[in-house]
C-alpha positions as CSV (number, residue, x, y, z in Angstrom):
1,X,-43.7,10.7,4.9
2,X,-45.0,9.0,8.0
3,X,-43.5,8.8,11.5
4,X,-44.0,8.0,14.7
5,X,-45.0,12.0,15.7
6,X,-41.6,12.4,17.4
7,X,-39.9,12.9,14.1
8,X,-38.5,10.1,14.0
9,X,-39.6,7.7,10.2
10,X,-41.2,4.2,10.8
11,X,-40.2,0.9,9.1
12,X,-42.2,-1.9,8.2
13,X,-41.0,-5.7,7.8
14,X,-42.7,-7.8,4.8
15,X,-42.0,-11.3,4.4
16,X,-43.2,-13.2,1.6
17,X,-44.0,-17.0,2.3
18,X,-44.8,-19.8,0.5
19,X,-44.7,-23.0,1.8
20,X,-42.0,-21.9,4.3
21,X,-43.0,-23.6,8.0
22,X,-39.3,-25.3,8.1
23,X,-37.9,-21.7,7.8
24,X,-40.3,-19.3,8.9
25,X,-40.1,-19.4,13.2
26,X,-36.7,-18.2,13.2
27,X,-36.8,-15.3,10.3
28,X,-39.8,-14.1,12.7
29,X,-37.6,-14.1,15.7
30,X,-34.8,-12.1,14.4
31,X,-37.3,-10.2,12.6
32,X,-39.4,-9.4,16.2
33,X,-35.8,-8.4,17.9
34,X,-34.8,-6.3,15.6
35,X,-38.0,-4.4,15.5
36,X,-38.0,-4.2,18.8
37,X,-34.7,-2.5,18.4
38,X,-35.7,-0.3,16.4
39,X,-39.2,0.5,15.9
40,X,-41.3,-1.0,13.2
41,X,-43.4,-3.6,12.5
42,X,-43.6,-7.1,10.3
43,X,-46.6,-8.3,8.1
44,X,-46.1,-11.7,6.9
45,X,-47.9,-11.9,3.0
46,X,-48.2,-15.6,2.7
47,X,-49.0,-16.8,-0.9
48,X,-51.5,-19.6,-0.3
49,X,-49.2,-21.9,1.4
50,X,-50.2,-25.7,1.2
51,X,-47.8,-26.9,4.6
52,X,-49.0,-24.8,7.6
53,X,-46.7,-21.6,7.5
54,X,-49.8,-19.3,8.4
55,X,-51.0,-21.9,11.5
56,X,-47.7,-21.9,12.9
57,X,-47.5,-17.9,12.5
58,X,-50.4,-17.9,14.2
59,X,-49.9,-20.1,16.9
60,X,-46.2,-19.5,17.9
61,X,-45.7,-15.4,17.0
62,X,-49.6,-14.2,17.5
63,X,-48.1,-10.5,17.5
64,X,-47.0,-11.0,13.7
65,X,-49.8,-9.4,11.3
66,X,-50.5,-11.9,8.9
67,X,-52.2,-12.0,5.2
68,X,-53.6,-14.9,3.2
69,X,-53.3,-14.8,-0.5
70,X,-56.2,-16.9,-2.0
71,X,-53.7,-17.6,-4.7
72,X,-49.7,-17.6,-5.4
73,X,-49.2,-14.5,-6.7
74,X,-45.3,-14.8,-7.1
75,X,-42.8,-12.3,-5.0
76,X,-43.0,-9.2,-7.2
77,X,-47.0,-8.8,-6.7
78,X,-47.2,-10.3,-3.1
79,X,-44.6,-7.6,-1.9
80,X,-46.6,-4.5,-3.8
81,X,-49.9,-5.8,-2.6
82,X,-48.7,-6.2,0.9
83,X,-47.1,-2.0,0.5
84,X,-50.6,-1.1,1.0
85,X,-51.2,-2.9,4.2
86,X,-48.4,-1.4,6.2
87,X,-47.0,1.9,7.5
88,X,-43.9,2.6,6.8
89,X,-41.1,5.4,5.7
90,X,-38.8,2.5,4.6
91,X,-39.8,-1.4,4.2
92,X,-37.2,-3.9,5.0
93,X,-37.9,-6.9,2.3
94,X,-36.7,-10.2,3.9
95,X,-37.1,-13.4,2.9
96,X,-38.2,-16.1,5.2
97,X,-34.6,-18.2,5.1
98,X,-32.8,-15.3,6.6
99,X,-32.3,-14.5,10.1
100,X,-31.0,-11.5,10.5
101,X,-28.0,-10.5,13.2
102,X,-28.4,-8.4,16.4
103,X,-28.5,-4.6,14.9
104,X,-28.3,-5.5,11.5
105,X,-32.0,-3.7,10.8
106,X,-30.5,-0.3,12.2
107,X,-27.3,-0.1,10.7
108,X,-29.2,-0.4,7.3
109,X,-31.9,2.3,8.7
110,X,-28.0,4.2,9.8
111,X,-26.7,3.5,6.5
112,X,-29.9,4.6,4.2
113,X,-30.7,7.7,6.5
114,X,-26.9,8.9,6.1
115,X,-26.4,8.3,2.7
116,X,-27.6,11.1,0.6
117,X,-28.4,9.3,-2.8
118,X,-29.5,6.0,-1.4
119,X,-32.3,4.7,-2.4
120,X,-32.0,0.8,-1.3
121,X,-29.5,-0.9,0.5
122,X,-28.7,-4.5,1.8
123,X,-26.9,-6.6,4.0
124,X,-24.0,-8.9,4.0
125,X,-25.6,-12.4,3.8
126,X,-23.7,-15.4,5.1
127,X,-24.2,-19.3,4.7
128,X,-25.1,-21.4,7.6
129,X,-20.9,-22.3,7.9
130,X,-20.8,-19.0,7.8
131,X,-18.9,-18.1,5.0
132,X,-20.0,-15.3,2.6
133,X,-22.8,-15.3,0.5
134,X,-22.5,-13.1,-2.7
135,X,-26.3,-11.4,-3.4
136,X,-24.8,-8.4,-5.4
137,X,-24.0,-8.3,-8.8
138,X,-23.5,-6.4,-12.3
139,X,-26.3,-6.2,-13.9
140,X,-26.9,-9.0,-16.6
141,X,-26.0,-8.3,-20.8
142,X,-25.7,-10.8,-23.7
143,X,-21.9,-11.2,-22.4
144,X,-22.0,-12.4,-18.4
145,X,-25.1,-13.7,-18.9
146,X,-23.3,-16.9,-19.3
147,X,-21.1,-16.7,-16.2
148,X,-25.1,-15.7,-14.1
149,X,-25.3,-18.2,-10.9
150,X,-27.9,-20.3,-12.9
151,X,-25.9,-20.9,-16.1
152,X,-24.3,-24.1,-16.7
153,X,-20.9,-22.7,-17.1
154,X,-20.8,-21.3,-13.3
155,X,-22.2,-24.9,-12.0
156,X,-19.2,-26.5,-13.6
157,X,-16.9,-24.1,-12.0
158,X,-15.9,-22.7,-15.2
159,X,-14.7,-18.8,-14.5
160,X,-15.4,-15.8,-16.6
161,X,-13.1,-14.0,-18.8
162,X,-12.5,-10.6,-19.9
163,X,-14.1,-9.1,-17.2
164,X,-17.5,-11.0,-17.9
165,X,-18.0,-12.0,-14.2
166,X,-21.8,-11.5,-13.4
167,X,-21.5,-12.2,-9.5
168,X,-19.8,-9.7,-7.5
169,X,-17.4,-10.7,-4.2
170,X,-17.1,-9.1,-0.8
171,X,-16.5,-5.4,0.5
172,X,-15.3,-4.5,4.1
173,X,-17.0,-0.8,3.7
174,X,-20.5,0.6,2.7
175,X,-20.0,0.7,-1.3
176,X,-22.5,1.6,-4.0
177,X,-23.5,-2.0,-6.4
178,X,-25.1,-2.3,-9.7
179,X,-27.5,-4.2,-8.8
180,X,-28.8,-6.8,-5.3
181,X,-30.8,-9.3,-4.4
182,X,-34.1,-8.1,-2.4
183,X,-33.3,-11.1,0.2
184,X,-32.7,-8.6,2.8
185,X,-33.2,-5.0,1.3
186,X,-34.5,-1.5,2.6
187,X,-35.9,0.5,0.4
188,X,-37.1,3.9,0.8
189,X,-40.8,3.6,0.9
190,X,-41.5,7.0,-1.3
191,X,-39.2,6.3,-4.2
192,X,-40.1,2.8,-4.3
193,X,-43.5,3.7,-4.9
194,X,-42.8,6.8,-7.4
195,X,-41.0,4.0,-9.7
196,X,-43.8,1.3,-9.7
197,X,-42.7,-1.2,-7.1
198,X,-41.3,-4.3,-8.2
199,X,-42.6,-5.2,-12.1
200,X,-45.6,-7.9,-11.5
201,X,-44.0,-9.3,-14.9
202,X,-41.5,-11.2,-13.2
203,X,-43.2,-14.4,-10.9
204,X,-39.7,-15.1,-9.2
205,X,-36.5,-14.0,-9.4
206,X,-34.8,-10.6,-11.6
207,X,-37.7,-8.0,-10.3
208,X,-34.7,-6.8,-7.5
209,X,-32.5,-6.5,-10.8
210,X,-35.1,-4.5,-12.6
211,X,-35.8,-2.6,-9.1
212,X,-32.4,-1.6,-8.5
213,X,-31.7,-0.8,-12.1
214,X,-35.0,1.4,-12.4
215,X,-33.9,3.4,-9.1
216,X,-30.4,4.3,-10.8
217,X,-32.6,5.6,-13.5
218,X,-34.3,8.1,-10.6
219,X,-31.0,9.1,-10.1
220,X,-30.5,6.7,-6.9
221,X,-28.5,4.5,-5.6
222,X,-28.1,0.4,-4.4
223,X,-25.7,0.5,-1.7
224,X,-24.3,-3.2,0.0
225,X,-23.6,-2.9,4.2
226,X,-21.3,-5.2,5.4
227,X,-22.4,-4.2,9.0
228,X,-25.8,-5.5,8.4
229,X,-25.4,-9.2,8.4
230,X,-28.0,-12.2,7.9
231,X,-27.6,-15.9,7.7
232,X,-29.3,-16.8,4.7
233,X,-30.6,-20.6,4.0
234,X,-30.2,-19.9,0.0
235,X,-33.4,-21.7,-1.4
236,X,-35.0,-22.9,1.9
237,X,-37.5,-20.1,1.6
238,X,-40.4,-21.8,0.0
239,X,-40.5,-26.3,-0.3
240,X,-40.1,-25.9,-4.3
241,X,-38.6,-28.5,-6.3
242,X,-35.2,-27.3,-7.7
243,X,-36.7,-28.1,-11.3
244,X,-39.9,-25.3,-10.6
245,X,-37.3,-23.2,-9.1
246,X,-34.8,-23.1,-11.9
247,X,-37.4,-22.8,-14.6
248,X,-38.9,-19.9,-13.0
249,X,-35.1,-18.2,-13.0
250,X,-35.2,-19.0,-16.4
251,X,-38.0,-17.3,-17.7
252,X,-37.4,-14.6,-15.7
253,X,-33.9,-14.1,-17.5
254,X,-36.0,-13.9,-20.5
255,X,-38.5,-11.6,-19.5
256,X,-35.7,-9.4,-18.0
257,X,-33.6,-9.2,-21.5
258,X,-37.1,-9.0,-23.3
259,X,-38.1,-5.6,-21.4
260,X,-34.4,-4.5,-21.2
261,X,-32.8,-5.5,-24.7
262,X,-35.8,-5.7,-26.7
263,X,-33.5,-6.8,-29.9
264,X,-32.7,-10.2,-31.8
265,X,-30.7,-11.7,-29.2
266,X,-33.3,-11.2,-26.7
267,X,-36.0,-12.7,-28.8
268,X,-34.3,-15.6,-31.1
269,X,-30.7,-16.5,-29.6
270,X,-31.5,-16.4,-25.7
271,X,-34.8,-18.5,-25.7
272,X,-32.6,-21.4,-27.2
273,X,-29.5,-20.9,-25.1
274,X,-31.8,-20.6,-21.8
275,X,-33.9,-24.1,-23.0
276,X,-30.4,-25.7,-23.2
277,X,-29.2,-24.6,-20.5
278,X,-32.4,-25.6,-18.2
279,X,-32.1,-29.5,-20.3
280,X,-28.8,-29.6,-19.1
281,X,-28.9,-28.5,-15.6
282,X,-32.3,-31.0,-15.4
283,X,-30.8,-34.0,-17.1
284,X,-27.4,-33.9,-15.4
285,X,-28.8,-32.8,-11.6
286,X,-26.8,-29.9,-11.5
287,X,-29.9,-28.2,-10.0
288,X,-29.5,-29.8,-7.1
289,X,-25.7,-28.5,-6.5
């Protein structure tokens, strides 16, 4: 592994814009601190942005290493492409609606270094009122798949039963989760690498699912940190119609049961169920809630 020569391991930041100039300044700040703090670096993968995220980088945060995708190559492939342009023991994966707290970036360094079977761990997002923002959760099955964020039932406030609750809630203490978002995770550079990286199958959204179940399979762990803390502006990242949006979280639910439950649910029952549940939430304007 790499380090600084002192003995001490690097970390590199990688954000992953597209179309993200309302967002971006701010996530960079944070981002600059906290690196400062710390020790590290950010690299900015930008994913052939049409506003002017990569202008502004350039003009306002000059210091910020910055790549230009000729092409939108979705956040699994944008992140593994950008691996190879940065040194790095662990890489912190942010996105660009987050802006991270004072410290947060070395408690999660603290908490990762200390924690013998960690592989990843993430922060404690909060919303812009401040109130908490769950990004953990079990990992999805033919039974809380229902009850996901995205499904209809969830929109209309309708609760899980029989323990079929998908999204998990808040913990005061460092504890070990099935599975997290990647909108603010540090991963441990070596064993991300030894497991593939994020799968390039999934465009946007479930490849931090399949990451964080594929590390449990190496015999690792995804631990949440409620020290680390972030104000995250949930779906401000990229300017994407909440229409594009949700059907890219649908297919990816498909392609996530169709590499994980390769069976007759998977193949004949969920396609349906999703296409209803995408009409629904399109016809009604739930996506917009």
């Amino acid at each position: 592994m790499k380090n600084n020569g002192d003995g001490t391991e690097t970390v590199a930041v990688i954000v992953v814009t597209f179309n993200s100039a309302t967002c971006i300044l701010p996530c960079l700040e944070s981002l600059k601190r906290e690196t400062a703090n710390c020790g590290g670096s950010i690299l900015v993968f930008d994913n052939n942005s049409s506003d002017n995220t990569a202008e502004l980088i350039k003009a306002k945060m000059p210091e910020v290493q910055i790549y230009e995708s000729e092409r939108n190559l979705g956040f699994a492939e944008a992140n593994n492409k950008a691996i190879g342009m940065v040194e790095g023991d662990y890489i912190l994966f942010a996105n660009p609606d987050t802006v991270m707290d004072e410290g947060a970036l070395g408690n999660l360094i603290k908490a990762i270094k200390e924690t013998d079977d960690a592989g990843a761990v993430v922060g404690r997002m909060r919303n812009p009122d401040g109130s908490f923002q769950s990004t953990c959760r079990r990992v999805p099955n033919t039974r809380n798949i229902f009850f996901s964020r995205g499904s209809v039932l969830s929109k209309l406030g309708i609760p899980a039963r029989n323990g079929n609750s998908y999204t998990l809630g808040d913990f005061d203490d460092k504890t070990e989760v099935p599975a997290a978002a990647a909108t603010c995770m540090l991963v441990e550079r070596e064993l991300f690498e030894r497991i593939g990286g994020f799968d390039n199958r999934f465009f946007l959204f479930a490849e931090d699912i399949d990451l964080s179940i594929r590390i449990r399979q190496n015999q690792r762990k995804v631990y949440f940190v409620p020290e680390a803390g972030a104000t995250h502006l949930w779906g401000k990242g990229a300017d994407v119609s909440p229409m594009r949006r949700s059907w890219h979280h649908h297919v990816a639910v498909w392609k996530f049961f169709m590499k994980h439950y390769p069976n007759g649910f998977s193949l004949l029952v969920l396609p349906a169920a999703l296409f209803v549940n995408f009409t629904i939430r399109a016809v009604t304007g739930l996506d917009s809630k």
